[in-house]
C-alpha positions in Angstrom: -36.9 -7.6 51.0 -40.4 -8.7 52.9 -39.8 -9.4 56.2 -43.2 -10.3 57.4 -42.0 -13.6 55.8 -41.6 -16.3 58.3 -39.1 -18.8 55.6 -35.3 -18.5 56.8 -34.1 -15.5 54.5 -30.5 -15.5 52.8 -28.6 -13.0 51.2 -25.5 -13.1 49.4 -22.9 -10.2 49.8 -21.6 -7.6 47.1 -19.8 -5.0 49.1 -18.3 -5.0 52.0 -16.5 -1.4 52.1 -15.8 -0.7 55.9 -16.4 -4.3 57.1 -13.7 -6.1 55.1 -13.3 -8.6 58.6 -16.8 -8.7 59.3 -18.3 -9.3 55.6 -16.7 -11.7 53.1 -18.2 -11.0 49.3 -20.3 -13.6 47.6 -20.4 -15.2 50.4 -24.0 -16.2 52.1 -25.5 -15.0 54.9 -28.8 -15.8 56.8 -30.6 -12.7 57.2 -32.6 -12.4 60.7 -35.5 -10.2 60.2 -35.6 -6.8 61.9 -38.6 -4.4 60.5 -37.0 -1.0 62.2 -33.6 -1.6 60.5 -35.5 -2.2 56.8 -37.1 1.4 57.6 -33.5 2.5 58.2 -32.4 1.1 54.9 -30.4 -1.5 57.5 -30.4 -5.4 57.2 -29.7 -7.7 60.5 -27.2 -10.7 59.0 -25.5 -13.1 61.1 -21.4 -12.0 60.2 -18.1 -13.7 60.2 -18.5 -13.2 64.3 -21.1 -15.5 64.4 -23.1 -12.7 66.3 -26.5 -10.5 64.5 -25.4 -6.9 63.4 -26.7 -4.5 61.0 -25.0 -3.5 57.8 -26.3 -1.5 55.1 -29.0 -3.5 52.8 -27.2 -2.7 49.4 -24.4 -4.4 50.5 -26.5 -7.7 50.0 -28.6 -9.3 47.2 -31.9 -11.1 48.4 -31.8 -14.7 46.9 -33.4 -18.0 47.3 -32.0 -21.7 47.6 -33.0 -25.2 47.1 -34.8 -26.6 50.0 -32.4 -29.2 50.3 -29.5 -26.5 50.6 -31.6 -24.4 53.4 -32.0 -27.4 55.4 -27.7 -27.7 55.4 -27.4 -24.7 56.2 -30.0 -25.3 59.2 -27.8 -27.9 60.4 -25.0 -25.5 60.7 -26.5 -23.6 63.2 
């Protein structure tokens, strides 16, 4: 995942072993970009709290949505 990108990033979750309150799968998350957790393997999500934390990166798939649906989920926020 590049994080030097300045677009709003989402990812969509595929595991959530250890985290089952935290993390819901297939559910989307908006990914805040953090280069020293990327070197870790680590990516920075906003979770179920509401709040950034880091989770392992596998546990997510990198996608990309409409323009229409990143500006909903903007709104959100």
């Amino acid at each position: 995942m590049k994080q030097h990108d300045l677009k709003t990033q989402f990812v969509v979750c595929v595991k959530n072993e250890g985290y089952p309150a935290s993390l819901e799968l297939r559910k989307i998350y908006q990914v805040i970009p953090d280069a020293r957790a990327s070197e870790h393997r680590l990516i920075r999500v906003i979770d179920e709290s509401g709040e950034d934390y880091l989770y392992p990166a596998d546990y997510f798939v990198a996608i990309e949505l409409p323009q229409a649906i990143e500006k909903v989920f903007a709104l959100a926020t």
